[in-house]
C-alpha positions as CSV (number, residue, x, y, z in Angstrom):
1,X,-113.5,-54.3,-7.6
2,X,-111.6,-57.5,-6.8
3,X,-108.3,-57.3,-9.0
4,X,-105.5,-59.9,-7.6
5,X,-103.4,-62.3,-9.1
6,X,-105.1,-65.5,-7.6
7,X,-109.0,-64.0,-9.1
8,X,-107.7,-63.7,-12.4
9,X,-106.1,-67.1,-12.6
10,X,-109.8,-68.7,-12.0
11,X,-112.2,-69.8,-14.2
12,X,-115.9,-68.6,-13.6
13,X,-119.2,-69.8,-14.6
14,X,-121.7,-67.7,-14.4
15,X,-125.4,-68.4,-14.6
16,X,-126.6,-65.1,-17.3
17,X,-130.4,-64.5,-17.3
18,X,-130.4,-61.5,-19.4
19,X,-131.3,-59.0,-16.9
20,X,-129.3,-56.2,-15.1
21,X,-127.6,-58.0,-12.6
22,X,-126.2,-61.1,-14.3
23,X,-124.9,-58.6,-16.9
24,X,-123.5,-56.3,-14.0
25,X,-121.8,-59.7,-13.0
26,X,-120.4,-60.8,-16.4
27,X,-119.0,-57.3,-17.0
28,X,-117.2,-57.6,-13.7
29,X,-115.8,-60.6,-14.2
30,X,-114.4,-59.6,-17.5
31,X,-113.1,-56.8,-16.0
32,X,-111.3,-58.9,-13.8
33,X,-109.1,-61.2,-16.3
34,X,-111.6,-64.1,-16.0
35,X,-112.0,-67.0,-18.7
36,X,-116.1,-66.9,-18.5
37,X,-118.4,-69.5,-19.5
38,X,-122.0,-68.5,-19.1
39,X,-125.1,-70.5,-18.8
40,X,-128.7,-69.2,-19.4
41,X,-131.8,-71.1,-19.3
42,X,-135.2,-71.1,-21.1
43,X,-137.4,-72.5,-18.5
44,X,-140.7,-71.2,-20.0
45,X,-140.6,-67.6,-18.7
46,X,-143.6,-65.2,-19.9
47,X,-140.0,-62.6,-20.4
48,X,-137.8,-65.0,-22.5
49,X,-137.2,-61.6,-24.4
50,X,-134.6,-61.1,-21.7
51,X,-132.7,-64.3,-23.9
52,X,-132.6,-62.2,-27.0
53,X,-131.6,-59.2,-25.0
54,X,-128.5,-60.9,-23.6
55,X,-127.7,-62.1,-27.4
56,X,-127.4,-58.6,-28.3
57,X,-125.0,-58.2,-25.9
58,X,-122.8,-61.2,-26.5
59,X,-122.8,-59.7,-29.9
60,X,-122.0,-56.5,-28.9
61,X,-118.8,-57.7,-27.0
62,X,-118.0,-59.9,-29.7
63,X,-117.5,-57.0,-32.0
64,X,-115.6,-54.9,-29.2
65,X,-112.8,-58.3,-29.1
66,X,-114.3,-59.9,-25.5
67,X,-115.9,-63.7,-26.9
68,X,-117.3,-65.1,-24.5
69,X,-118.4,-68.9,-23.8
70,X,-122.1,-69.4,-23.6
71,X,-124.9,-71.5,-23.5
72,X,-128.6,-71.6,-23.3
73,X,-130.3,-74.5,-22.3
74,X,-133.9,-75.6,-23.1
75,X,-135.5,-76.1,-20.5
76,X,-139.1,-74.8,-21.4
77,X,-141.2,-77.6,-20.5
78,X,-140.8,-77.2,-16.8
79,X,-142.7,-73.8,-17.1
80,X,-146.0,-75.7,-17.4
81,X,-144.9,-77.8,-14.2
82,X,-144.3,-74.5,-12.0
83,X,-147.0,-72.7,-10.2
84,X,-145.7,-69.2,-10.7
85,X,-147.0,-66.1,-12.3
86,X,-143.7,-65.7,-14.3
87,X,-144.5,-69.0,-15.7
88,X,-148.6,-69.7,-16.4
89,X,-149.6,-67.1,-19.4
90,X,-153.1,-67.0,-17.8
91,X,-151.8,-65.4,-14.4
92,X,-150.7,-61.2,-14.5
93,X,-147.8,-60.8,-12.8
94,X,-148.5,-58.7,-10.0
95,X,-148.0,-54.6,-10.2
96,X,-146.3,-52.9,-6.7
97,X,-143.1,-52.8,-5.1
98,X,-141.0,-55.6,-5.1
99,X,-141.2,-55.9,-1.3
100,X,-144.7,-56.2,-1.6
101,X,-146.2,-59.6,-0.3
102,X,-148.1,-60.1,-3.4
103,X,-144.8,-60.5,-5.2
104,X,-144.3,-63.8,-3.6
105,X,-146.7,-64.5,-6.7
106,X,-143.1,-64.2,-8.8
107,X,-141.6,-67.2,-6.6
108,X,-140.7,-69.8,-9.0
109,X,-140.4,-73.1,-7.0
110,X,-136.8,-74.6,-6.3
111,X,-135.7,-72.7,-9.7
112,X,-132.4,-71.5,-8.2
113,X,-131.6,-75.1,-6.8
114,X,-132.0,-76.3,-10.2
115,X,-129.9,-73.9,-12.0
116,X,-127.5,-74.1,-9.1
117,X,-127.0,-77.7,-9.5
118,X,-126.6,-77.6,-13.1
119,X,-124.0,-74.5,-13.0
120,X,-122.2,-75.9,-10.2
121,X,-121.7,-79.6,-12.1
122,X,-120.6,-76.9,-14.9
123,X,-118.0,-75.4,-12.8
124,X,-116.7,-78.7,-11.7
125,X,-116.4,-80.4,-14.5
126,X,-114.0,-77.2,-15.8
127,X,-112.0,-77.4,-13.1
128,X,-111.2,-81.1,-13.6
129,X,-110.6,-81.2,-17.3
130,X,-109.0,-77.9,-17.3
131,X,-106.7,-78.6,-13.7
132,X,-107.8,-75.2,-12.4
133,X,-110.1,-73.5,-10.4
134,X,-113.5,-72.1,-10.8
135,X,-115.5,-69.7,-9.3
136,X,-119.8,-70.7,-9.5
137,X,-120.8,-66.9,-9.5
138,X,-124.3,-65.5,-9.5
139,X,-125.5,-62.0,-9.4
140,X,-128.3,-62.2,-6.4
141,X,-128.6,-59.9,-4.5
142,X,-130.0,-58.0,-1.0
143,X,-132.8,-56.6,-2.5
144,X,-133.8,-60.3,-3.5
145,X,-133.9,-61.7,0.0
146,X,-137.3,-60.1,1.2
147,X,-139.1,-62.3,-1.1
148,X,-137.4,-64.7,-3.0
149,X,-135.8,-68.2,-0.4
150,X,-133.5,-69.0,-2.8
151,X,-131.7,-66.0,-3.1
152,X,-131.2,-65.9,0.8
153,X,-126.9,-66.4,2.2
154,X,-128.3,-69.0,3.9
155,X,-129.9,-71.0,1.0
156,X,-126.6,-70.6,-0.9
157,X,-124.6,-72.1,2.3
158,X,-126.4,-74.6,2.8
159,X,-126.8,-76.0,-0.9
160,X,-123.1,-75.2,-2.0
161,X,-122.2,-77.4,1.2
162,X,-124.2,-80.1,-0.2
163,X,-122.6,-79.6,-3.5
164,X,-119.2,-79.7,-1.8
165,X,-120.0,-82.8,0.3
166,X,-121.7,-84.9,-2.6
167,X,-118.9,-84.4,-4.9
168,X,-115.6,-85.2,-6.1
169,X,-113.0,-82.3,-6.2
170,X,-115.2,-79.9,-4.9
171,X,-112.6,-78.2,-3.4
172,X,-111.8,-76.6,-6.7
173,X,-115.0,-74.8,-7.2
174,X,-115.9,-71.7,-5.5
175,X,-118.8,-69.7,-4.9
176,X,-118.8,-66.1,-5.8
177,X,-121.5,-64.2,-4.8
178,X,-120.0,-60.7,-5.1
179,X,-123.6,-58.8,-4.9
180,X,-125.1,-60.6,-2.3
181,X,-124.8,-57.8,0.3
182,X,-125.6,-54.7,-2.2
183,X,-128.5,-52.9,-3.3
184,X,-129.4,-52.7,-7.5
185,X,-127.8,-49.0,-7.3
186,X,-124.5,-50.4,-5.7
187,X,-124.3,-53.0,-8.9
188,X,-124.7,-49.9,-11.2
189,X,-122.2,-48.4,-9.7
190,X,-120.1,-51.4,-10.2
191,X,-121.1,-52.5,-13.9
192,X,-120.0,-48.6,-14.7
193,X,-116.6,-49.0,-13.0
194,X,-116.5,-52.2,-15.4
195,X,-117.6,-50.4,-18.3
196,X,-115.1,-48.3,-18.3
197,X,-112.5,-50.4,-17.7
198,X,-113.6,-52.3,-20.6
199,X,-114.3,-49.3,-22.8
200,X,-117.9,-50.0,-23.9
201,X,-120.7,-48.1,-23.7
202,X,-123.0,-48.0,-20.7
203,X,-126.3,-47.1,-22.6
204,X,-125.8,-50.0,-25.2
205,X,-125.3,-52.8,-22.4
206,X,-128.2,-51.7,-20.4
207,X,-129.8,-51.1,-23.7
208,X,-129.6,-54.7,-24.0
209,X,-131.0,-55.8,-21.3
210,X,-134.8,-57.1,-19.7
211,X,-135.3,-57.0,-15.7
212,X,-139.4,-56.4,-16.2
213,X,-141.0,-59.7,-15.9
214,X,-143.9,-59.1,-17.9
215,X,-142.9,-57.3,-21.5
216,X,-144.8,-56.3,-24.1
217,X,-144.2,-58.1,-27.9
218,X,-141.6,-55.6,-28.6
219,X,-139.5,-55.4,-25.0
220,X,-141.6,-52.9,-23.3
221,X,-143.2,-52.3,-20.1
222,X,-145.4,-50.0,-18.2
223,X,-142.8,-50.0,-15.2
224,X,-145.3,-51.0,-12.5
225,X,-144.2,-54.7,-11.6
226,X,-141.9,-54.8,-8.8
227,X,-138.8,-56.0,-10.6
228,X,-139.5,-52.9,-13.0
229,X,-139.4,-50.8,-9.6
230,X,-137.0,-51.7,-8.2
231,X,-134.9,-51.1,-11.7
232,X,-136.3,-47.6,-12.3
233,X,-135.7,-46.6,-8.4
234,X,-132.0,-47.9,-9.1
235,X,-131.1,-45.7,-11.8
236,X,-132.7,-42.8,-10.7
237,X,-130.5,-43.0,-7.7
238,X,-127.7,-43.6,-10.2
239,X,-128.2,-40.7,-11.7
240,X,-128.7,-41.7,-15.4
241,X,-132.3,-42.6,-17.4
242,X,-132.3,-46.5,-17.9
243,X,-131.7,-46.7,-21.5
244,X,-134.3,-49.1,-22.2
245,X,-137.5,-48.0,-23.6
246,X,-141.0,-48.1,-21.4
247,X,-144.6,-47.9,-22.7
248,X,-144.3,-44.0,-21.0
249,X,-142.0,-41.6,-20.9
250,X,-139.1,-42.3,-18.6
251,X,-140.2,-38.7,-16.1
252,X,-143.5,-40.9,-16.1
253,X,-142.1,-44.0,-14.9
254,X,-139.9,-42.4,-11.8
255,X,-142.8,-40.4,-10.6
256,X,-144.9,-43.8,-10.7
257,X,-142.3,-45.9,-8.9
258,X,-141.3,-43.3,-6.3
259,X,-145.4,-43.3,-5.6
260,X,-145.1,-47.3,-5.3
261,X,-142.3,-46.3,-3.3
262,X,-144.1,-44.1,-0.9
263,X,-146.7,-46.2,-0.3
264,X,-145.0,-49.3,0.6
265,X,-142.9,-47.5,3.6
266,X,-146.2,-45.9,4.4
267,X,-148.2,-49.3,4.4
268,X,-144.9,-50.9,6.3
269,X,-145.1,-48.0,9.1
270,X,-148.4,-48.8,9.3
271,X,-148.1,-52.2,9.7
272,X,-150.0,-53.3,6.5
């Protein structure tokens, strides 16, 4: 974990979703000495229960002395302007593993270039009125790059360049993106080191998060969409039970995604 003099005197914005990796993120920036300001949008998102999941654990942190600054925005409208099964209530997100072509179908169109731009004119308006610098840190990462564009190095070069060029000072905001080359078990194993840096609890932050993209009303899921594998394949490699609950029991839901798991290497051997 990064732990040097010049980190801890930056600011960092980072954009919070609610699920695993954005919490990973925060947690290591905390960790770090940061000032953090999050942002997290409601953009209409069939899993918004991932919002109230990230409350708990602003609260939770509140109450163990770490406040932190952040927002959500309303943006719900633009979910009926998106053609995406995490955003139309009368398409199923798609069961399988997350490498699977069908979970282009979870592609929301240009949502990281939106979020980016807003985040990024976050992180530079800090760093003016505060005379400092700021990191524009997001928690993508390899396992994204098979099927999402926008969470591609390339994407984020080229649209941080544009940033840079199209604005004033924007040599005092940096990008952070310290999970871009690591798997979801690699950022468990870095949320724990911040964990326990922190003293809190591992089980309650996880507790409080959402990564499947299509819940039940109370949080659940049947741990057969591909964000839901690629989560249960993560902590089983970690070592622990993910401590949030699913609709089976969690023995049920490993066997299940190491079968998904199986049969997409077969199927890519194959050539399918």
């Amino acid at each position: 974990m990064i732990d040097d003099a010049m980190t801890r005197k930056r600011r960092a914005v980072v954009c919070l979703s609610g699920g695993m990796d954005s919490t990973s993120l925060l947690l290591r920036l905390i960790a770090e000495g940061r000032k953090v300001y999050g942002l997290s949008f409601d953009y209409g998102q069939k899993h918004r229960i991932e919002l109230s999941r990230l409350k708990n654990n602003l609260a939770y942190l509140r109450e163990n002395g770490i406040e932190i600054d952040s927002q959500t925005l309303d943006m719900s409208k633009l979910g009926s302007l998106f053609h995406s099964a995490l955003t139309d209530s009368n398409w199923t997100v798609p069961t399988g593993h997350y490498e699977q072509e069908n979970m282009k179908q979870t592609v929301v169109p240009n949502r990281n270039a939106i979020f980016s731009s807003i985040a990024y004119g976050y992180a530079l308006s800090i760093a003016m009125q505060e005379d400092a610098e700021v990191d524009f840190s997001l928690g993508v990462h390899s396992g994204d790059h098979a099927i999402y564009p926008d969470c591609r190095p390339e994407f984020y070069e080229a649209i941080f360049k544009a940033f840079s060029i199209g604005n004033w000072d924007s040599e005092k905001v940096f990008l952070n993106l310290p999970y871009l080359n690591m798997n979801k078990t690699g950022i468990l194993y870095d949320a724990d080191q911040a964990i326990e840096k922190l003293g809190l609890d591992f089980e309650t932050i996880f507790r409080n998060t959402c990564t499947s993209y299509q819940p039940d009303k109370d949080g659940k899921s049947h741990g057969l969409t591909g964000s839901d594998v690629e989560r249960i394949l993560a902590f089983h490699q970690f070592g622990k039970p993910d401590p949030v609950q699913y609709r089976d029991t969690w023995e049920e839901v490993v066997k299940q995604a190491l079968k998904l798991e199986r049969q997409f290497q077969q199927d890519s051997r194959i050539g399918l």
